[in-house]
C-alpha positions in Angstrom: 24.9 88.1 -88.2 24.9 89.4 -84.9 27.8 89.7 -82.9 27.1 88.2 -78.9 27.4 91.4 -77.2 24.5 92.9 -79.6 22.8 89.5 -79.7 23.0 90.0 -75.5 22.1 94.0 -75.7 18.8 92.7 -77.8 17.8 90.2 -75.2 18.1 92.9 -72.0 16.2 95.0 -73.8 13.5 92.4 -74.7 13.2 91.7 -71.0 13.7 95.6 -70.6 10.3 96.3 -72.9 8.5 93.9 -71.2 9.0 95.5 -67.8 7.7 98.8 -69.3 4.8 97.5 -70.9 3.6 95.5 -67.3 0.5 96.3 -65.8 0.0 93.7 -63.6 2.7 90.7 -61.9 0.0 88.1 -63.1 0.6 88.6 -66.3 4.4 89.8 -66.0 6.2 86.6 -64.3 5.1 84.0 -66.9 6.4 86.1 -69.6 9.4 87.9 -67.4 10.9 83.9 -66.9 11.8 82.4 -70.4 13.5 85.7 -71.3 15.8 86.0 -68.2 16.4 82.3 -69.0 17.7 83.4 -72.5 19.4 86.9 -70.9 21.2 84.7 -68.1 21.7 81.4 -70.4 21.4 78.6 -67.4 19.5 75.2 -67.4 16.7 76.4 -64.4 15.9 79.6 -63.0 14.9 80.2 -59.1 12.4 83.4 -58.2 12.2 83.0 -54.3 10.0 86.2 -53.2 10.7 87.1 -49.1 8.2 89.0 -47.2 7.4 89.0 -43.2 4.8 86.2 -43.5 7.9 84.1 -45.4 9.5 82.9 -48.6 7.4 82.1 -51.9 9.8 80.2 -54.1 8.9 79.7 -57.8 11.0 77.7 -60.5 11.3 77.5 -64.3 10.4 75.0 -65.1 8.0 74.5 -62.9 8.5 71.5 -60.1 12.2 71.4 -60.1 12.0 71.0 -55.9 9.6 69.6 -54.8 8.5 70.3 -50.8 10.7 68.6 -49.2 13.6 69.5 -50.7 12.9 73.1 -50.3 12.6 71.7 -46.4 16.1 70.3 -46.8 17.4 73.7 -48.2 16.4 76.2 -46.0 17.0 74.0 -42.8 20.6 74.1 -44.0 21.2 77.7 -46.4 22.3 79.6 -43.6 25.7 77.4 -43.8 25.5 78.6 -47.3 27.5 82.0 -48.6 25.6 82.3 -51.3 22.2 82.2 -49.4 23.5 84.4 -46.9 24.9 86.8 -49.7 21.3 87.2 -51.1 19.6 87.0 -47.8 21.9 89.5 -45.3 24.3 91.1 -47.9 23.8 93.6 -50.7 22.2 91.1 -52.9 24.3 92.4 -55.7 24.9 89.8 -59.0 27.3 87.7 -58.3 28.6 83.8 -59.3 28.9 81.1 -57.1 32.3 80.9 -57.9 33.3 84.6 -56.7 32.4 83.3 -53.2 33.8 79.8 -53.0 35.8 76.8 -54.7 33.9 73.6 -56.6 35.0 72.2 -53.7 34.3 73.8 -50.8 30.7 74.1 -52.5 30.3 70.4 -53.0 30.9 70.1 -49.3 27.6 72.0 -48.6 24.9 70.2 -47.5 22.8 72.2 -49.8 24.5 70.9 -52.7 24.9 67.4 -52.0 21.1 67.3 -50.5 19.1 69.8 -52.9 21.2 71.2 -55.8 23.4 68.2 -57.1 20.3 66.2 -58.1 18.9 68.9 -60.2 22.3 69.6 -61.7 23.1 73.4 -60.1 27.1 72.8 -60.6 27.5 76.6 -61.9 25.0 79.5 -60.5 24.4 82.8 -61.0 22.4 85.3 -58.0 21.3 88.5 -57.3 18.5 89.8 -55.2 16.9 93.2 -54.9 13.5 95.0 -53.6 10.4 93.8 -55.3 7.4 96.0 -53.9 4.7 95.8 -51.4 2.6 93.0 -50.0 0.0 93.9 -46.8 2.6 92.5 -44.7 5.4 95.1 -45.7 8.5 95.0 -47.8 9.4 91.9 -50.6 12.7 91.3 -51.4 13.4 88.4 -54.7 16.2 86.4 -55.0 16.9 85.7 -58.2 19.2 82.1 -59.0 20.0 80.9 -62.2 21.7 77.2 -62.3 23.4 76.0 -65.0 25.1 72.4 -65.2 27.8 72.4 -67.8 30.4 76.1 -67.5 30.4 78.9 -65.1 28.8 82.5 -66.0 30.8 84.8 -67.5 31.5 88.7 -66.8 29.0 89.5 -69.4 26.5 87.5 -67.8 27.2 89.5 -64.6 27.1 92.4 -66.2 24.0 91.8 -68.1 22.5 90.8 -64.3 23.7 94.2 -63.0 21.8 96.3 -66.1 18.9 94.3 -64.9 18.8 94.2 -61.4 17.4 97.6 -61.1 15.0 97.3 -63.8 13.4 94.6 -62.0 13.2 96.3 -58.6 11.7 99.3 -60.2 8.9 97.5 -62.4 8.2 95.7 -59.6 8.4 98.7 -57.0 5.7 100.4 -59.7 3.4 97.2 -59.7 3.3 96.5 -56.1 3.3 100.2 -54.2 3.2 100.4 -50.3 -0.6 99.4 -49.1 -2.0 101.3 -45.8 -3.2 98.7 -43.3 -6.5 98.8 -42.1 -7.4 100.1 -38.3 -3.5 100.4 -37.5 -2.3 97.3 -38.1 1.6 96.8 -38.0 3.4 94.5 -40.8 3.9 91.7 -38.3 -0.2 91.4 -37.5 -0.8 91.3 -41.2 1.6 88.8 -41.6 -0.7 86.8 -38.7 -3.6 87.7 -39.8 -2.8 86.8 -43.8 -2.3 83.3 -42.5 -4.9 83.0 -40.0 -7.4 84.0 -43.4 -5.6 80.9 -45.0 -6.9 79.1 -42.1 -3.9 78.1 -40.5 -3.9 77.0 -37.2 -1.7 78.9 -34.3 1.0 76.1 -34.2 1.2 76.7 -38.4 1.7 80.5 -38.1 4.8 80.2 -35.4 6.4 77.4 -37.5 5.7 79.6 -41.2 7.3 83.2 -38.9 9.9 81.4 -36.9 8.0 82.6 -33.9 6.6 81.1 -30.6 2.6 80.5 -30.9 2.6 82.3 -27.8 3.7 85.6 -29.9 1.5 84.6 -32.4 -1.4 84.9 -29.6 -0.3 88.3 -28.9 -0.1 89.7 -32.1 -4.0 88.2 -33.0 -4.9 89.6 -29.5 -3.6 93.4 -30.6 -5.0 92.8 -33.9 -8.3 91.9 -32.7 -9.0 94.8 -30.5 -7.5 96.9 -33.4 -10.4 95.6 -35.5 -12.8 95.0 -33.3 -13.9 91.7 -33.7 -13.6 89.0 -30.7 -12.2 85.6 -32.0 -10.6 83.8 -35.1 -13.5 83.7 -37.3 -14.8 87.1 -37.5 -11.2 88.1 -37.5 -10.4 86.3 -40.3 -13.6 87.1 -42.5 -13.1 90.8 -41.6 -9.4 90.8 -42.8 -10.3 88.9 -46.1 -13.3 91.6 -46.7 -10.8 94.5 -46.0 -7.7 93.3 -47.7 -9.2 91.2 -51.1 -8.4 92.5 -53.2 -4.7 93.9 -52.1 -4.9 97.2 -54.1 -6.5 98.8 -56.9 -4.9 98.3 -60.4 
């Protein structure tokens, strides 16, 4: 019978083979999910991607927030040291419990509002570089929630092996992308959402920006592709940007 540290080593390197033998995210996330889930025991796993034109937050299983909790969360995470370690700091593995008390944590309003419900008393982070998207550099947070006992060293450990095995395989799977005609990372953020047919007022509130910045970065990007309103700008982006790159 396996001892737990080989029974562990087994699972990273499950997750470990699978990341080598990825040719496309598509395909890898589905897969990549249960086995963190067994690699990081927990209850739920978050994958929040962050690029320029926002935050793409996934869950295993699927549905554990719904919209309006997710409202709820990020309108008060930056209260939250955890949040803050994965969104400003280094990102590196770390418990929820090597940054605060149980009860300085149940005081958040994160807790009491998004995370108690679902049962997130212990949780393990981490967050790290993830690739490319048009709009420039993607970072993933990476939360695993567990209800009944903290994480232990070996899970942070076992988060730490990882960490940079995810960032490369996803580094390898989503290279840097030129823009078309000289567009910066902000316009493509714009313009990604303008294609998705979001109105001006939609694009501020999704970039934390005023509409009025949003009108100058579709006025640069326009005469950078040379097209004259909304419409032709958006059909012109979705021609030169579908599909994102090459596999």
């Amino acid at each position: 019978m396996a001892s737990p540290v080989e029974a562990g080593l087994r699972r990273i390197l499950a997750v470990v083979d699978l990341l080598l033998d990825a040719v496309d995210e598509e395909t890898l996330l589905p897969a990549l999910f249960p086995l963190l889930l067994q690699t990081l025991p927990g209850d739920h796993l978050v994958w929040s991607a962050r690029t320029p034109g926002g935050r793409c937050p996934v869950t295993l299983p699927a549905g554990l927030f719904g919209p309006d909790d997710l409202g709820r969360f990020y309108v008060n995470a930056p209260a939250d040291p955890l949040f803050r370690h994965n969104d400003t700091g280094s990102g590196v593995p770390l418990r929820r419990s090597d940054l605060q008390s149980r009860t300085e944590y149940h005081r958040l309003a994160t807790y009491a509002e998004v995370l108690r419900p679902v049962g997130a008393e212990y949780q393990l982070t981490m967050a790290f570089p993830a690739g490319h998207v048009r709009a420039g550099r993607r970072t993933v947070c990476l939360v695993v929630n567990r209800s009944g006992s903290d994480f232990s060293d070996a899970d942070v450990t076992s988060a730490a092996l990882l960490r940079a095995r995810l960032s490369h395989a996803l580094d390898r799977l989503a290279p840097p992308l030129c823009l078309p005609a000289g567009v910066t990372a902000r316009e493509a953020a714009v313009l990604d959402l303008l294609a998705l047919g979001r109105s001006d007022q939609q694009i501020a509130r999704r970039l934390d920006v005023s509409v009025r910045t949003v009108d100058k970065h579709l006025e640069h990007a326009y005469a950078k592709l040379r097209v004259h309103g909304r419409v032709d700008a958006a059909r012109l982006w979705l021609a030169v940007s579908s599909p994102e790159r090459p596999r």
